[in-house]
NUMARFI-268117 format. One record per residue (C-alpha): x, y, z; residue in one letter; residue number from 0. Coordinates in nm, 4 decimals, decimal comma, always signed. Each point is the difference from the previous one (the first is absolute). Example, Ala and Ser with C-alpha at 12.3 -4.5 7.8 and 13.67 -1.06 7.14 Angstrom:
<atoms>
x:y:z:pado:logu
+1,2300:-0,4500:+0,7800:a:0;
+0,1370:+0,3440:-0,0660:s:1;
</atoms>
This chain:
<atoms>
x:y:z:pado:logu
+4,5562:-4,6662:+5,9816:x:0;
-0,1228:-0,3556:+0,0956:x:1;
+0,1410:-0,0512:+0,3222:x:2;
-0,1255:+0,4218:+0,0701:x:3;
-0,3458:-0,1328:-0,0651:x:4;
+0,0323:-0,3200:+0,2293:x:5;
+0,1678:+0,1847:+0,3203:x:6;
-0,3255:+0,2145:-0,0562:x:7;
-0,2812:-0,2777:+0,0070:x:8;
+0,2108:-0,1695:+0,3218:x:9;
-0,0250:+0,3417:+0,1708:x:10;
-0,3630:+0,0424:-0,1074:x:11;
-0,0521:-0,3746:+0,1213:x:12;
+0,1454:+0,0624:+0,3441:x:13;
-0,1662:+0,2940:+0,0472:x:14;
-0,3161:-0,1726:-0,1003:x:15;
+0,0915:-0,3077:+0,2598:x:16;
+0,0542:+0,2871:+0,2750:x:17;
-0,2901:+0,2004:-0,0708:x:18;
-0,2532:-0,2052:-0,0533:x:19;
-0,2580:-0,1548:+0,2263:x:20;
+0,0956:-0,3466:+0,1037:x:21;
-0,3463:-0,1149:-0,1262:x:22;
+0,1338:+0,0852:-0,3455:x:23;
+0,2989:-0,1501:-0,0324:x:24;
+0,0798:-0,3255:-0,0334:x:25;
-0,1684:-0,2801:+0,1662:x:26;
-0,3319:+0,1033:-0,0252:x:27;
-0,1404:-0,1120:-0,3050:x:28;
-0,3594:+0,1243:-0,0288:x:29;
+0,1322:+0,3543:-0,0045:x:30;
+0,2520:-0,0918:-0,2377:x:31;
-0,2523:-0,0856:-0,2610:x:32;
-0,2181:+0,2968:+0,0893:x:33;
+0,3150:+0,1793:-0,1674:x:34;
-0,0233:-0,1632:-0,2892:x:35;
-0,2762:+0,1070:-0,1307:x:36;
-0,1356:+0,3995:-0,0665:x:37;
-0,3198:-0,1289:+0,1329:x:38;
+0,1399:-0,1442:+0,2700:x:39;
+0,1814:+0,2835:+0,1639:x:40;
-0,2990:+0,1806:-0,0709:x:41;
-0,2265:-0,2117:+0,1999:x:42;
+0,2900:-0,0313:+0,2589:x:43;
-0,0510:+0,3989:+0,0611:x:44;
-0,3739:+0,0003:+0,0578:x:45;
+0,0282:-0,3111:+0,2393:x:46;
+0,2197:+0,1706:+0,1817:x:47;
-0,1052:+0,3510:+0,0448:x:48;
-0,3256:-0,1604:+0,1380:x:49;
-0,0586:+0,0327:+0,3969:x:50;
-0,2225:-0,2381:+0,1815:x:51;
-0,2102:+0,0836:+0,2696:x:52;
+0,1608:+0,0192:+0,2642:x:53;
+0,3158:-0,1453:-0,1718:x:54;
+0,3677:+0,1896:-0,0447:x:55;
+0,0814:+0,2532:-0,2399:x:56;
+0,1367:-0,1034:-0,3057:x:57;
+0,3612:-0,1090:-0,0702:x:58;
+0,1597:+0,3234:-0,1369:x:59;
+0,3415:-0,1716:-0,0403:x:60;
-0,1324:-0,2409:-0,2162:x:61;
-0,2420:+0,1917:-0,2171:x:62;
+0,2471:+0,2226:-0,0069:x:63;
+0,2403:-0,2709:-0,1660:x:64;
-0,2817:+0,0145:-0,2748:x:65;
+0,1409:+0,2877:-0,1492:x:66;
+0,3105:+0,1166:-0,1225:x:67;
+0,1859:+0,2432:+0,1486:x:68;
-0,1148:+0,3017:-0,2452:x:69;
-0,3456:-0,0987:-0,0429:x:70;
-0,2898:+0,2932:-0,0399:x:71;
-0,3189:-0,0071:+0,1807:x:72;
-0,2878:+0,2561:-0,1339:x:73;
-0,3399:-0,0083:+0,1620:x:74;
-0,3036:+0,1737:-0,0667:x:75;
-0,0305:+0,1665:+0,3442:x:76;
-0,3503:+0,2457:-0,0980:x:77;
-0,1994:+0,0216:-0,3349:x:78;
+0,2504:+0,2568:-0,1325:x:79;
+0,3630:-0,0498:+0,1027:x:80;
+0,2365:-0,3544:+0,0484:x:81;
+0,2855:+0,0169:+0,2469:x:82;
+0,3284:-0,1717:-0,0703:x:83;
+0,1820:-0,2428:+0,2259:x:84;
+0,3132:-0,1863:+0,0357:x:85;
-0,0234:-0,3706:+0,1529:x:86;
+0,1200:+0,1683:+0,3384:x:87;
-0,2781:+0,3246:-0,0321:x:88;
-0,2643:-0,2171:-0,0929:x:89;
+0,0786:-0,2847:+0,2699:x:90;
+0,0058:+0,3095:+0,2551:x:91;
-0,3349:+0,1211:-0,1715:x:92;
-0,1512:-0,3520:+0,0235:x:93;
+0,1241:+0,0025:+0,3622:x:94;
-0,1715:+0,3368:+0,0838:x:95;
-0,3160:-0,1288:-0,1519:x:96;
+0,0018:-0,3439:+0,1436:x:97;
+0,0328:+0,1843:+0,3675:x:98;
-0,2747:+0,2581:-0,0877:x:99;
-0,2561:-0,2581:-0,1058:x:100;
+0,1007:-0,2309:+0,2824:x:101;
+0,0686:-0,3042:-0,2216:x:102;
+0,1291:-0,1816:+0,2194:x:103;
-0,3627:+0,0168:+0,2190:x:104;
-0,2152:-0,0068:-0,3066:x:105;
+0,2285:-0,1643:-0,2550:x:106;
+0,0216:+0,1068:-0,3316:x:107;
-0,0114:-0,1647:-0,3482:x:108;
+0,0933:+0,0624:-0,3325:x:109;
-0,0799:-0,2467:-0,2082:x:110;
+0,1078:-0,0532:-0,4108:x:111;
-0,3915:-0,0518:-0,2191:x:112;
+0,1551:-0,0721:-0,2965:x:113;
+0,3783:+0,0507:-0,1807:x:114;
+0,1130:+0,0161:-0,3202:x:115;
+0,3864:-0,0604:-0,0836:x:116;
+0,2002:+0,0618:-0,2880:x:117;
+0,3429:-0,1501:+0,0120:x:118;
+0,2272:+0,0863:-0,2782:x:119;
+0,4188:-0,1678:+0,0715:x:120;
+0,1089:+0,1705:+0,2900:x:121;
-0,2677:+0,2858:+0,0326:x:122;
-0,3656:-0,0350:+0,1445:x:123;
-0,3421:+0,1719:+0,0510:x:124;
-0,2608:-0,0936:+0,2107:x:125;
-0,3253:+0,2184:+0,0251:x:126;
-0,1820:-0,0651:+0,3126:x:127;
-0,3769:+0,0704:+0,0877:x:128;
+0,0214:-0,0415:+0,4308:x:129;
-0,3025:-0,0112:+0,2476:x:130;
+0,1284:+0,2131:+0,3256:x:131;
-0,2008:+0,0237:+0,3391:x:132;
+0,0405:-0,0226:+0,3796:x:133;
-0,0991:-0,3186:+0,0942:x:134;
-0,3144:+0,1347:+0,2456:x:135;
-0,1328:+0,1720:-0,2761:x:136;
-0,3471:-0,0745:-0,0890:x:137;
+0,0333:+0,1801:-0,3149:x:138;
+0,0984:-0,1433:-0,3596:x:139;
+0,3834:+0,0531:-0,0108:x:140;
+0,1298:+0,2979:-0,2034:x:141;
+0,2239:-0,0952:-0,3353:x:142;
+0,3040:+0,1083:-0,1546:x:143;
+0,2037:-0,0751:-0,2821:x:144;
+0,3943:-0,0504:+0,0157:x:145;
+0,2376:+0,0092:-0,2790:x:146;
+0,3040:-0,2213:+0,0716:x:147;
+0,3573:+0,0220:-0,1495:x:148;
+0,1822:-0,3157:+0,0538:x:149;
+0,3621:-0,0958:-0,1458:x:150;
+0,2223:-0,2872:+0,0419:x:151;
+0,3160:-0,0141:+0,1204:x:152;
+0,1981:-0,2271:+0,2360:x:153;
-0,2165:-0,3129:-0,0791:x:154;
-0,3079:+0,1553:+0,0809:x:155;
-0,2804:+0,2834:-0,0364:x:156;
+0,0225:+0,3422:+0,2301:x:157;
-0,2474:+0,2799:-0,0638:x:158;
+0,1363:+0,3206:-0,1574:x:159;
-0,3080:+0,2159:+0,0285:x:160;
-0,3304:-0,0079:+0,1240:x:161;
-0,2627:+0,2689:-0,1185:x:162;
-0,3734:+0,0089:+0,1754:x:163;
-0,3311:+0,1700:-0,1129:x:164;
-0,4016:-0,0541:+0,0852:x:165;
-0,2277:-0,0384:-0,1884:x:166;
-0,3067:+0,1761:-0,0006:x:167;
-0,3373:+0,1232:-0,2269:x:168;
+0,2233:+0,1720:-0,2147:x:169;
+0,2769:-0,2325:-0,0225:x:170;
-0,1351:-0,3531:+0,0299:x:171;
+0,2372:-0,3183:+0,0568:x:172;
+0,1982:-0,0322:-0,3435:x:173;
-0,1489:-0,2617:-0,2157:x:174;
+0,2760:-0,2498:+0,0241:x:175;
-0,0698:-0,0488:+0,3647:x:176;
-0,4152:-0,0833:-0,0675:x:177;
-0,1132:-0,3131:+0,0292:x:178;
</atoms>
């Protein structure tokens, strides 16, 4: 049963080594310890969805390398219904919007306001209140609120799940995520 269990994590290791973005494996050490933290990977994700004006389109390879395989998107997508993703839907989805908005002209931020983590072993939960607006906006930027699944395996944290909502007059910003 042993030696089952280690032919499987050297498969799963070479498969990580092969599918991975460069930038995360080894040798590059910041984004190592962005991995090592729930936090970290979660800050990694807004960072990198974020277009500057005029600047590229984000890295899909390696926010996609955020997530595992599996992992379940849900977004609020009007004030009654939430649309479910995989990584690959909601990269394409992100893609779609990113060309609509022109992004890339106008950039586009979406910035974390405050997060709060709970780490327990090998699971985690961070609850994020995020600031989102097109960078030639002169209006305040609109907020949402993401619930992040996180687990570790492999030496470090991938998200499992991500589930969005807004907030609004009827459904304020949950308390832990006030000042």
């Amino acid at each position: 049963m042993g030696a089952v269990m280690c032919m499987k994590r050297l498969i799963v290791s070479l498969l990580l080594l092969i599918l991975l973005p460069a930038s995360l494996v080894a040798g590059d050490e910041k984004v190592e310890h962005t991995l090592q933290t729930p936090d970290g990977v979660v800050n990694e994700l807004y960072r990198l969805i974020c277009v500057p004006k005029g600047g590229p389109e984000p890295d899909w390879e390696q926010v996609r390398a955020l997530f595992i395989p599996e992992a379940v998107i849900i977004l609020r997508v009007s004030k009654d219904a939430s649309t479910t993703f995989t990584v690959q839907g909601w990269i394409d989805d992100f893609k779609a919007f990113n060309t609509k908005a022109k992004s890339s002209e106008r950039g586009f931020e979406e910035k974390i306001v405050r997060m709060k983590p709970t780490v327990f072993r090998d699971i985690a939960h961070v609850l994020v209140l995020y600031e989102a607006r097109m960078l030639d906006w002169s209006k305040p930027p609109g907020q949402g609120v993401d619930s992040i699944e996180l687990i570790k395996k492999d030496g470090r944290w991938w998200i499992a799940a991500i589930t969005n909502d807004l907030p609004n007059e009827e459904h304020p910003v949950p308390a832990a995520l006030k000042d």
